[in-house]
N, C-alpha and C positions, 0 to 999 in steps of 0.2 A: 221533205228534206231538200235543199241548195243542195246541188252538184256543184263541182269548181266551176265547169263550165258555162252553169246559168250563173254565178256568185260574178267571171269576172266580164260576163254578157251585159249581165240587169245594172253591172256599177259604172260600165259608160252611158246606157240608156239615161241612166238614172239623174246624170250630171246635168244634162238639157231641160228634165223635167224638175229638180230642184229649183232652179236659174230663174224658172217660170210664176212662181210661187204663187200657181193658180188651184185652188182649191178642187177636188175631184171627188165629193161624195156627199149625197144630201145634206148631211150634217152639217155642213158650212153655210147650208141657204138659211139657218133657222137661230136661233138666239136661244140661248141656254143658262142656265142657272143652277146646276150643280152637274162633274159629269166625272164617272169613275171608271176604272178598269177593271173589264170583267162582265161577265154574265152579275155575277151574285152582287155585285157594284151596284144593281137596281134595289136591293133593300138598304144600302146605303145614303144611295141618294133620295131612298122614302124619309128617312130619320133627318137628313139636312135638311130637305124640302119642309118638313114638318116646322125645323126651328126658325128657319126665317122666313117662315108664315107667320109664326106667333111674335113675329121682331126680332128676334133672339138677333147677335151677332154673326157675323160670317167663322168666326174662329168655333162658337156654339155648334154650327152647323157642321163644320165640316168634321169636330171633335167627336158630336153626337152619331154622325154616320159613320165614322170610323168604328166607335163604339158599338156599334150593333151590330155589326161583324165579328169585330174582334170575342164578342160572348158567346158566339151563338156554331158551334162546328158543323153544325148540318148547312151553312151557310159559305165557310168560308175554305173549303174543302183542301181542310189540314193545312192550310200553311196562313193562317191569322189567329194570334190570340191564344184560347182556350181548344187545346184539342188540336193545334197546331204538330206537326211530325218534330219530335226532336234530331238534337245533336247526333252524333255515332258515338258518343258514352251514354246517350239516354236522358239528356236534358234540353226540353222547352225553353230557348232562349227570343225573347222578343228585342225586334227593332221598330221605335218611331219617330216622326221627325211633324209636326207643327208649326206654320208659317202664314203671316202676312204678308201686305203687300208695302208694308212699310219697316219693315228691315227686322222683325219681331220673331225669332226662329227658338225652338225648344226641341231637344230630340233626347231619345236613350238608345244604347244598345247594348245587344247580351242583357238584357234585362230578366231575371226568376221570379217565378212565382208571384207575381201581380201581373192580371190580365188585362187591363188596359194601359198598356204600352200609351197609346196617344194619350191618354189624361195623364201620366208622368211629363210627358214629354211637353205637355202646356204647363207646366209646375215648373220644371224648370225654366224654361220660359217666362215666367212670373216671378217666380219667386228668386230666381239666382243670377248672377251678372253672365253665367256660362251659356254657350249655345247645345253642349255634348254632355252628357255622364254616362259611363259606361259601368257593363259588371257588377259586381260588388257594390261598387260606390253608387249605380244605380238603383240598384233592390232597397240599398238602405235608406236611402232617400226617399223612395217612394212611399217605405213601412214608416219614418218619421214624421210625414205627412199624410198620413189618415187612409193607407191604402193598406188593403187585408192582403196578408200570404193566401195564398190558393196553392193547389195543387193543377196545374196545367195541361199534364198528360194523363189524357182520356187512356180508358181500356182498349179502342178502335188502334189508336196512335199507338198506346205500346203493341198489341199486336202487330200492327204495322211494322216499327222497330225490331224487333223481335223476327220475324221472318226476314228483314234485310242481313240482320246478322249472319244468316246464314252463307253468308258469301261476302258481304261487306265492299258491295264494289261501287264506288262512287259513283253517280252520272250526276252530274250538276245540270246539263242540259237544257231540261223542261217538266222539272219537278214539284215545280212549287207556283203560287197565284198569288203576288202581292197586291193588299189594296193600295192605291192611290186616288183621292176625291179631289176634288176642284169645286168652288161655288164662288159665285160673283153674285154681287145686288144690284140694282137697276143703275146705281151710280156709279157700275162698272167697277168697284170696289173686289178685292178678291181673296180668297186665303187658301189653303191646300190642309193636305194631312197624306202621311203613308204609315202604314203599319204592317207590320211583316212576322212571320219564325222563321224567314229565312230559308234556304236551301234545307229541302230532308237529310238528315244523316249526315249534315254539315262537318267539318272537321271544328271541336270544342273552341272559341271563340272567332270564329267566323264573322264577320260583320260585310252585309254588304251594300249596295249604292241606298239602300231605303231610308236610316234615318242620316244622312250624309246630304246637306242642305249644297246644293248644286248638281247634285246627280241623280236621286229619287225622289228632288222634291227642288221647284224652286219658283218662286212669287215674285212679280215684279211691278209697283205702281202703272197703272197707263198703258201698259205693256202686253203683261198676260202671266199665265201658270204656264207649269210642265210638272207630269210625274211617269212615271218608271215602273215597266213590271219584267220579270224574264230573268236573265241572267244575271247579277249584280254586279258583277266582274269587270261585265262588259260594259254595263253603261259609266262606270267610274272612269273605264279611261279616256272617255272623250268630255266627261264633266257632262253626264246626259240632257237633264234635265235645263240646267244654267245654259246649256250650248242651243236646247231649244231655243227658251225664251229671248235670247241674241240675237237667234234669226227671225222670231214676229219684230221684234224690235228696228230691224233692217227692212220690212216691208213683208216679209213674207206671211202666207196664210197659217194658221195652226197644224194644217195637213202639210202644206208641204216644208215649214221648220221640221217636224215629226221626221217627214221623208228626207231632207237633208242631213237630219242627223246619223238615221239609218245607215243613209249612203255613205259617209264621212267615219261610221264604226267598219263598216265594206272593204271601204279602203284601209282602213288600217289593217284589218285582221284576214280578209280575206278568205281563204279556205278552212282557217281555224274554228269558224260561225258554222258548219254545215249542219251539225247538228244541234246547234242552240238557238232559244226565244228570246229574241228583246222586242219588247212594245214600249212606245211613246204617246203620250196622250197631253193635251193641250189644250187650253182654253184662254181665249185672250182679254182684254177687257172690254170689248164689245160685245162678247157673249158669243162667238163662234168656237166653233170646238173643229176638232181634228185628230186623226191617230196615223200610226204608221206603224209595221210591225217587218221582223226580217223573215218570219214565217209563218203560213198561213193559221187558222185559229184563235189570234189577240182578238180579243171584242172590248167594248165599251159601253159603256150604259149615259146616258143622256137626258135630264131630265129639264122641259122647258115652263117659261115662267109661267107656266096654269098650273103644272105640276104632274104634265104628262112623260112619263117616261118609256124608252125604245133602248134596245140592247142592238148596236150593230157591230158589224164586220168590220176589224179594222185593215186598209190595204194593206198588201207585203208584198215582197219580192218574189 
């Protein structure tokens, strides 16, 4: 937990070493080809790695590793997909958002009962002149286009629900783990994916930074990615992810856009952060990757062009 006194300590240190945009953790010496947030982000980046081994596209890639999460709940611990914690009325709503690096974005959210959020979210991307569909008009779109109703909430998760009721007191904090993946090809090409359930016991149409193309998710030719795990709240209001990519764009390394963006939420919010997680994760079009986090715990997984994969620490405050 951030005390006020290290929150308004660490946000002047902080300013000198943003300024610097010298990279400070192995992962910047090395070249990378898909890299996500999370421990569980390493079977993620197995299923990417897999598709553009076989040629598949960068959008295959990152769709396919999103997908292997979002199915799989002993994977993606309650908050992706199937199995994900619902609402505080008891409904499984998903958010995702799909993107190139050539201006090509597809998201949903509050999406029911269809468990691949990211395969919606490249449909409309494909098929619709829109970048958003939300609710209602999400679900039904999906069921139009060849995707099955399921039932979302596992026996584990209503159990889960079910015990919260019993007090019903919200902590938004540090409740939930969203995936975000990254992958680049050797021609520095690049594309993202985030999929989420969002906040446990969320208040019913909740939506936050995930499928929202410049805060938990944002692609940029030449440049680099950025995605978003933690609070939602919080990375919307500095435009998270779009605010990273700015700053590779200006020169800096993927660790320390991460860390400037950190710092730049610091200063706005200040002692309101103490008890909440925001991670930042990045990869730019050279293939260096980077994170920064506002408390300790954010990992990342890493996987390099042999197809070796590492889960590390990412810095924080």
């Amino acid at each position: 937990m951030i005390s006020r006194r290290t929150l308004l300590t660490l946000g002047g240190a902080l300013v000198g070493l943003a300024a610097t945009g010298r990279p400070t953790t192995a992962a910047n010496a090395a070249r990378y080809s898909v890299v996500s947030t999370w421990g569980f982000g390493a079977a993620a980046n197995a299923a990417a790695f897999a598709q553009l081994s076989r040629g598949h596209s960068l959008l295959d890639a990152v769709e396919q590793g999103a997908r292997r999460v979002e199915a799989d709940p002993s994977i993606s611990n309650h908050s992706v997909g199937l199995g994900g914690y619902p609402d505080r009325d008891g409904h499984v709503t998903l958010d995702a958002i799909i993107m190139d690096d050539l201006g090509h974005v597809g998201a949903v959210a509050a999406l029911e009962d269809v468990v691949h959020a990211v395969s919606v979210a490249r449909k409309v991307m494909q098929l619709t002149p829109h970048t958003l569909l939300v609710g209602d008009g999400a679900t039904q779109f999906a069921l139009q286009h060849g995707f099955t109703r399921e039932k979302l909430l596992t026996p584990e998760s209503a159990a889960a629900w079910r015990e919260w009721l019993k007090r019903s007191h919200y902590e938004p904090g540090r409740n939930h783990d969203t995936l975000g993946i990254l992958a680049r090809n050797s021609a520095g090409q690049l594309a993202g994916a985030c999929t989420t359930s969002g906040m446990a016991f969320k208040l019913r149409g909740r939506v936050g930074d995930s499928p929202q193309c410049g805060a938990g998710l944002f692609v940029e030719a030449g440049v680099g990615a950025a995605t978003s795990s933690g609070v939602g709240e919080e990375v919307t209001r500095i435009a998270g992810s779009a605010r990273v990519v700015a700053s590779m764009r200006s020169g800096m390394s993927p660790e320390a856009a991460c860390r400037e963006g950190i710092q730049h939420l610091l200063r706005l919010r200040g002692p309101a952060l103490q008890d909440e997680q925001v991670g930042l994760l990045a990869l730019s079009a050279a293939g260096e990757a980077g994170a920064f986090a506002l408390q300790p715990g954010f990992t990342f997984a890493v996987t390099d062009s042999l197809g070796q994969t590492r889960v590390l620490p990412a810095p924080h405050l």
